[in-house]
C-alpha positions in Angstrom: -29.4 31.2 -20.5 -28.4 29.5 -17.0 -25.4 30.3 -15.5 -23.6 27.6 -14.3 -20.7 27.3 -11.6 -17.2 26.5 -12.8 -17.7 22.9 -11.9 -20.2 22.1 -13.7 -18.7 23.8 -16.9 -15.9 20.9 -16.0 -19.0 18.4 -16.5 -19.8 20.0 -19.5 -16.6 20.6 -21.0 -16.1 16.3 -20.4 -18.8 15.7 -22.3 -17.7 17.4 -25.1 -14.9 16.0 -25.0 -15.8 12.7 -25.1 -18.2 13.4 -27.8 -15.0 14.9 -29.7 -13.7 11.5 -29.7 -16.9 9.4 -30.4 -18.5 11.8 -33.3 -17.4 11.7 -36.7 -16.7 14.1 -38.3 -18.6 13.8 -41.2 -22.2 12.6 -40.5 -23.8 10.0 -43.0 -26.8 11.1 -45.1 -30.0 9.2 -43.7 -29.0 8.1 -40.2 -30.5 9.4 -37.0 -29.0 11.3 -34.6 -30.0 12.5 -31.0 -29.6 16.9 -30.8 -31.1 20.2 -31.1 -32.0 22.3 -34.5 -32.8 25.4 -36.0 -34.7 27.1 -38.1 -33.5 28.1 -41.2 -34.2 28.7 -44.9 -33.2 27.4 -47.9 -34.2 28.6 -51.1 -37.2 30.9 -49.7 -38.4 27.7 -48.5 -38.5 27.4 -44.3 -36.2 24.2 -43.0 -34.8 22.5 -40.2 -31.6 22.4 -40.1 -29.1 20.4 -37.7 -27.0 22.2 -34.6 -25.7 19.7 -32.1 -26.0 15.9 -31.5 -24.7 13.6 -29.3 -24.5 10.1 -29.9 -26.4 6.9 -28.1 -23.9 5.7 -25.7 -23.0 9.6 -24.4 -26.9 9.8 -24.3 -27.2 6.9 -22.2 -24.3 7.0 -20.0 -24.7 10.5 -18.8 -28.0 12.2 -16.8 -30.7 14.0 -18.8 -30.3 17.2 -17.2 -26.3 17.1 -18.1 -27.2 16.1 -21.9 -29.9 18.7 -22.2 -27.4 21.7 -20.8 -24.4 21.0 -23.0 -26.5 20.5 -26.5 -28.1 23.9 -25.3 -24.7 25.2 -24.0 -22.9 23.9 -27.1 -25.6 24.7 -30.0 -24.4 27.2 -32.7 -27.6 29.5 -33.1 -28.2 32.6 -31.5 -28.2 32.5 -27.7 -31.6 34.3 -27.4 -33.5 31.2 -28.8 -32.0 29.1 -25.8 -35.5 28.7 -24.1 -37.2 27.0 -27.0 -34.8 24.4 -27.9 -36.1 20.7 -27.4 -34.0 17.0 -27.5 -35.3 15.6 -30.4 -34.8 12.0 -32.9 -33.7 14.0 -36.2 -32.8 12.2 -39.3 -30.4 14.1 -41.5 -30.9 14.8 -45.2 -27.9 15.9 -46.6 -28.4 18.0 -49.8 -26.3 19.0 -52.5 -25.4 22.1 -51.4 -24.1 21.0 -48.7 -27.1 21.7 -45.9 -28.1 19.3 -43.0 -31.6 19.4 -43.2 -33.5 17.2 -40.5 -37.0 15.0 -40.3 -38.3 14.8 -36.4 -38.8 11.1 -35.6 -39.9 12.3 -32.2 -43.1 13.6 -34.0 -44.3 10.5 -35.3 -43.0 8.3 -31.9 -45.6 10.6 -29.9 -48.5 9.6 -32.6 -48.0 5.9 -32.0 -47.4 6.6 -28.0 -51.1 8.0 -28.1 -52.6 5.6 -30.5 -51.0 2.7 -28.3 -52.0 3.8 -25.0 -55.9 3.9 -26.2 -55.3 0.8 -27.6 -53.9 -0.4 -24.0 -56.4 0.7 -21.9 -59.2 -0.9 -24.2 -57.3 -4.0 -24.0 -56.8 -3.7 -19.9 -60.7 -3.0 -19.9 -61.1 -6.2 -21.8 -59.3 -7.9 -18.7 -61.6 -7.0 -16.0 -64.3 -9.7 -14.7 -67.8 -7.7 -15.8 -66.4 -7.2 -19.5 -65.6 -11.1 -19.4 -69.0 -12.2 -18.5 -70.6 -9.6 -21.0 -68.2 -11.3 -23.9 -69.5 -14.7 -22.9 -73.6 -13.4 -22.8 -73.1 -11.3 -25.6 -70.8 -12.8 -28.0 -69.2 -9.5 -28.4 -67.3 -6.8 -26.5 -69.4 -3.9 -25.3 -68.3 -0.3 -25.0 -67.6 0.5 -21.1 -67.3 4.1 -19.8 -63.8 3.3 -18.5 -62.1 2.0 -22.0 -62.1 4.3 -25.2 -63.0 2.5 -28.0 -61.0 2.0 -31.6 -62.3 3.4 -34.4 -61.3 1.7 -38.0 -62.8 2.8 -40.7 -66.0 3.9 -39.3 -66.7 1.0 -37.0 -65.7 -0.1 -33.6 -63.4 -2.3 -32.5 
């Protein structure tokens, strides 16, 4: 765990509080929040299960480095996991007996980051002069060393 200097645990301790006054208290079953979790089990069964969020506006009005060291400063697990916690999109599941259980968004947002930036650089291919002309000869797109293509279904795009 880092070892900060007494003024920054001022920094730290601000942002708690003003997350003390922002939070509620009790979350609501099916929103997202912004945190860390933990690994936990329920039943046998292995589960995620909330530590510490921080809500949008703390998120954006403070600097990434400042967010990332109070959830890690501020998380309830054991301090020996401190290197492998990650800021993630969760959205809490509340369950019956009582546990907050979390889905990563941040999972799927990477997916579609990936699928879009293929999709992008086909599209920017599309742009240049050569790949113009050879749409106008051809009457269709041709594949170009520079753009990946899109596969649907077993064709290309």
């Amino acid at each position: 765990m880092n070892h900060f200097n007494d003024e920054y645990y001022d920094v730290l301790d601000n942002i708690a509080d003003i997350e003390d006054t922002r939070m509620p208290f009790d979350k609501q079953n099916g929103n997202c929040y912004i945190g860390t979790y933990i690994h936990g089990t329920n039943c046998g069964k292995s589960i995620m299960v909330m530590d510490v969020s921080i809500t949008t506006l703390t998120f954006f009005e403070h600097d990434f480095t400042d967010i990332t060291n109070y959830l890690f400063y501020y998380y309830y697990s054991p301090r020996h996991q401190y290197s492998q916690k990650t800021i993630e999109i969760m959205k809490l599941c509340i369950e019956k007996n009582g546990i907050y259980r979390v889905v990563l968004k941040t999972f799927w947002l990477r997916i579609i980051q990936r699928i879009w930036r293929r999709f992008y650089s086909t599209l920017r291919s599309r742009g240049n002069l050569y790949m113009q002309r050879q749409f106008e000869m051809r009457g269709k797109w041709v594949r170009n060393t520079n753009a990946k293509p899109l596969y649907s279904s077993s064709r290309i795009l």
